[in-house]
N, C-alpha and C positions, 0 to 999 in steps of 0.2 A: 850204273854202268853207262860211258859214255858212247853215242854212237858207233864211233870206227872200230871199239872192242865189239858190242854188240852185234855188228857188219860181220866182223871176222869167223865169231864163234857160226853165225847164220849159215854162213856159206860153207862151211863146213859139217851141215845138219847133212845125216845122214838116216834115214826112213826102215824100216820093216819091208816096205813095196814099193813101189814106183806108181801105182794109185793112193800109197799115205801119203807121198810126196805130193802128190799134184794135191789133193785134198787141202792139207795143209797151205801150200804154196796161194790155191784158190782163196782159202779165205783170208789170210794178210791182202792180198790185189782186192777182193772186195769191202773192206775194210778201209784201204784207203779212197775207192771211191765213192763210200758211203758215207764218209766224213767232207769228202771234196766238193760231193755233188747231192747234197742231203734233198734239194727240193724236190728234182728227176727220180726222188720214190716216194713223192708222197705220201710221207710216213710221219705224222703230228708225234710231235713229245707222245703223247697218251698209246699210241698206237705201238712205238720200237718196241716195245719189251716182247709182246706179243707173235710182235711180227720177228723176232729174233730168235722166237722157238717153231716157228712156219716159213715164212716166204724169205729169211737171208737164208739158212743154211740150202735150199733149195737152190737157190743161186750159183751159192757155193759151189754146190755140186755138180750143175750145168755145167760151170765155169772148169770145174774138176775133169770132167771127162773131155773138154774140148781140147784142154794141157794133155791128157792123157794120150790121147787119141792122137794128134799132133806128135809128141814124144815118139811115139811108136815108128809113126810112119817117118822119123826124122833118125833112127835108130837109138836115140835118146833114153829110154825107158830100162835104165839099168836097175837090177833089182834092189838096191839099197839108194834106187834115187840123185845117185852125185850129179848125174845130169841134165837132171831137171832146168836146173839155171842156164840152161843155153837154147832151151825151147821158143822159139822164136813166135812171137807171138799174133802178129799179121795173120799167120797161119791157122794159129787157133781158135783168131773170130771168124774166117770164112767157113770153120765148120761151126758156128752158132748162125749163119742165115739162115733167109726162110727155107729157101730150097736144099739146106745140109741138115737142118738141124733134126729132123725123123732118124734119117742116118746116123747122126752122130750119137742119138741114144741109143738107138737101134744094138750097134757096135761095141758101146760100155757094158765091158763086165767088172766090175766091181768086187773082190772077192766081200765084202761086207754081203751077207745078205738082207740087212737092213735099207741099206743104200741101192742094191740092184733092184728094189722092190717101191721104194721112192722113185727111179728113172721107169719103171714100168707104169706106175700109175700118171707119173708126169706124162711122157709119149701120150698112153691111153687119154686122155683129158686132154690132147692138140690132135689127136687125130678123129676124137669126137667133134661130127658135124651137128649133131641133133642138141649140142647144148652150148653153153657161153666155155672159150675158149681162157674167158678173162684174167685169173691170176697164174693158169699157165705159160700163157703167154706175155704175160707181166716179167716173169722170171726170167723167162729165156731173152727176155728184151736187154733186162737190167743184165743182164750175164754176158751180154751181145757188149753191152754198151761201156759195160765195165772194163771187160779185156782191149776195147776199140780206142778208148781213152788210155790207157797204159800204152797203149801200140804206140801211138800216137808221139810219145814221151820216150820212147826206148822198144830198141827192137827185139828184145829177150825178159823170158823173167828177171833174170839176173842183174840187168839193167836196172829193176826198177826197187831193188830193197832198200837203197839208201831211202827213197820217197816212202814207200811202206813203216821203216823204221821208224822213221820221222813224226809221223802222225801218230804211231802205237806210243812211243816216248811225250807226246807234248797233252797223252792225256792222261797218258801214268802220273804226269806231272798235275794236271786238271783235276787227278779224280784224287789225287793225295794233297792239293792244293799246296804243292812246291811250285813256285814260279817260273815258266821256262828261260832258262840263261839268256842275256841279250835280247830280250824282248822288248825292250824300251817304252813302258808300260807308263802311259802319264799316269799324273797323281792321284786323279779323282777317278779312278780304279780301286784302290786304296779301300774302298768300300765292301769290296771281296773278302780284305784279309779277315773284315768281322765276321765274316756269314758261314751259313755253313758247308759242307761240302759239295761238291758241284752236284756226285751222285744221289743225297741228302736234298738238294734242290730241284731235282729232275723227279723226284720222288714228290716233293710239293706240289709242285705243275699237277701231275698226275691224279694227287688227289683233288685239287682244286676244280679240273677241270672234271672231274667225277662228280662234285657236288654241282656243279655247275649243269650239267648235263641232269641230273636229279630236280637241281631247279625249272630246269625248261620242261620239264614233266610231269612238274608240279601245281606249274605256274606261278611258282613263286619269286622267278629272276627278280634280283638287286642290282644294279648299277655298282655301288660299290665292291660285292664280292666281285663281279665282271670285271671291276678296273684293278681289282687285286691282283686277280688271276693275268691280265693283261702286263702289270709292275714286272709280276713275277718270272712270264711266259719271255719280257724280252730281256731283260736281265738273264735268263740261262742262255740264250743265244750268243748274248754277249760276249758271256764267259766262256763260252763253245769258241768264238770266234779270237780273241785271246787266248786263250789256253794254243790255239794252233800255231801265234806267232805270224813268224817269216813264209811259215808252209801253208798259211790261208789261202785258201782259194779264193775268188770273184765272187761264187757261189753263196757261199758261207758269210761274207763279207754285204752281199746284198740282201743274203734272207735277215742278218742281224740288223740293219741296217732298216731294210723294213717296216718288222718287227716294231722298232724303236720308231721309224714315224707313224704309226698308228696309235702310240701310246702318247703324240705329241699333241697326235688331231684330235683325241679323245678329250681330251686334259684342256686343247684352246675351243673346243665346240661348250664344254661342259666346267671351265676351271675346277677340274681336281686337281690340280696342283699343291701337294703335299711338303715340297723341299722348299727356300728361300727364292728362285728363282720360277716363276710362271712360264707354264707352255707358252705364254702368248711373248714372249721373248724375245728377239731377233736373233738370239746369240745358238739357239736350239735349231734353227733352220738347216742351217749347214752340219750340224756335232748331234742330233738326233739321239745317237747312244749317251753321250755327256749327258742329255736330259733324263735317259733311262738308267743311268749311277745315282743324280743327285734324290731319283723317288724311291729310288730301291737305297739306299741308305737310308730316307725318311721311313721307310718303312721297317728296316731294320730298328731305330730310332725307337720309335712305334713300340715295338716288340720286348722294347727293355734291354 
């Protein structure tokens, strides 16, 4: 389905409540800047999975009652949700600051009793002085910062689906390795179409970086499995950052970017240079990722 179809049907989404709507609503907008702004959570390949059944939907739900709570006071908050899309969103970060944000959970009722009972123990855990406020406060930052960057871009939900959609579609494409249309994808890219799925590849990271952590435990660290795991760690970035196309961020574009000169400086400190071209190259200084295709295809190579 091409986007303007998929636009049409969206905006036409109609909810059970007007807290499924904002729920919902919540986690596409975190979604996109989770993918826009991957470094601002700290969250290593190894780590998302984990953190995707604790600290996003947490987020989400912040995010959830600030839309909520907003709606309300905007008279917005129609029972089946159609109004959702015109909640303006300015609004809804000023009740995620320091000084609203007590209140603003204080105020959510959630008919879920699962979800009233996550914002009770969140509140409880920021109004605790006697302990670390830490991933409380982590959420409510990322929930702050998420809706503050959407605001930023468009003054309403509504504003901002075309950008939402965008990102959900170019990793349906990513994770089914269909190429996104017009992406203008030089050649030596090409090295993708052998491998295997991105999510199949985000799965290797993971375990890599498992035995890896097993080795530093053990004392048994190799150089080699390290620079494996390094092939492998900026090659999925890569293809994170391709897969997004036209809709890449700066973000995303500098963490691959990175990524890929540390596996340059690795390779010219130490010549593992695997492909026909060596780190110590001229040609890799400026194209850094180019260096991290020609070893991730050697490696592929490798592999049979």
């Amino acid at each position: 389905m091409d986007i303007d179809k998929h636009l049409q049907q969206v905006t036409q989404a109609r909810f059970g409540s007007a807290w499924e709507g904002c729920v919902s609503w919540s986690g596409e907008l975190t979604t996109w800047y989770l993918a826009q702004h991957p470094s601002t959570w700290k969250l290593p390949v190894q780590k998302r999975t984990e953190s995707s059944k604790t600290v996003l939907p947490y987020v989400e739900l912040v995010t959830a009652c600030a839309l909520h709570s907003t709606a309300v006071t905007e008279r917005m908050a129609a029972p089946d949700g159609s109004q959702l899309l015109a909640v303006p969103l300015a609004s809804a970060v000023g009740l995620l600051d320091h000084d609203q944000i007590l209140g603003t959970l204080a105020s959510a009722s959630p008919p879920d009793d699962r979800l009233a009972e996550a914002l009770h123990d969140l509140r409880a855990a920021l109004e605790d002085k006697q302990r670390s406020r830490g991933n409380a406060a982590f959420i409510v930052q990322q929930a702050h910062d998420s809706l503050a960057a959407h605001a930023e871009l468009g003054r309403t939900v509504g504003d901002r689906l075309r950008a939402v959609l965008e990102i959900r579609h170019a990793f349906r494409d990513a994770l089914g390795q269909e190429p996104p249309a017009g992406l203008g994808v030089e050649p030596d890219t090409a090295v993708y179409d052998r491998a295997q799925t991105v999510e199949q590849h985000a799965t290797a990271v993971n375990t890599l970086q498992a035995i890896l952590r097993a080795d530093k435990i053990a004392g048994t660290e190799d150089h080699r499995r390290n620079r494996n795991f390094l092939v492998q760690f900026a090659a999925l970035h890569d293809r994170y950052a391709l897969a997004m196309g036209d809709i890449v961020s700066d973000d995303v574009l500098i963490e691959a970017r990175d990524f890929a000169n540390v596996l340059v400086d690795l390779d010219r400190r130490h010549g593992g240079s695997a492909g026909p071209l060596p780190a110590s190259d001229p040609r890799w200084t400026d194209r850094p990722r180019n260096y991290v295709r020609q070893e991730y295809g050697a490696y592929l190579d490798w592999l049979g």
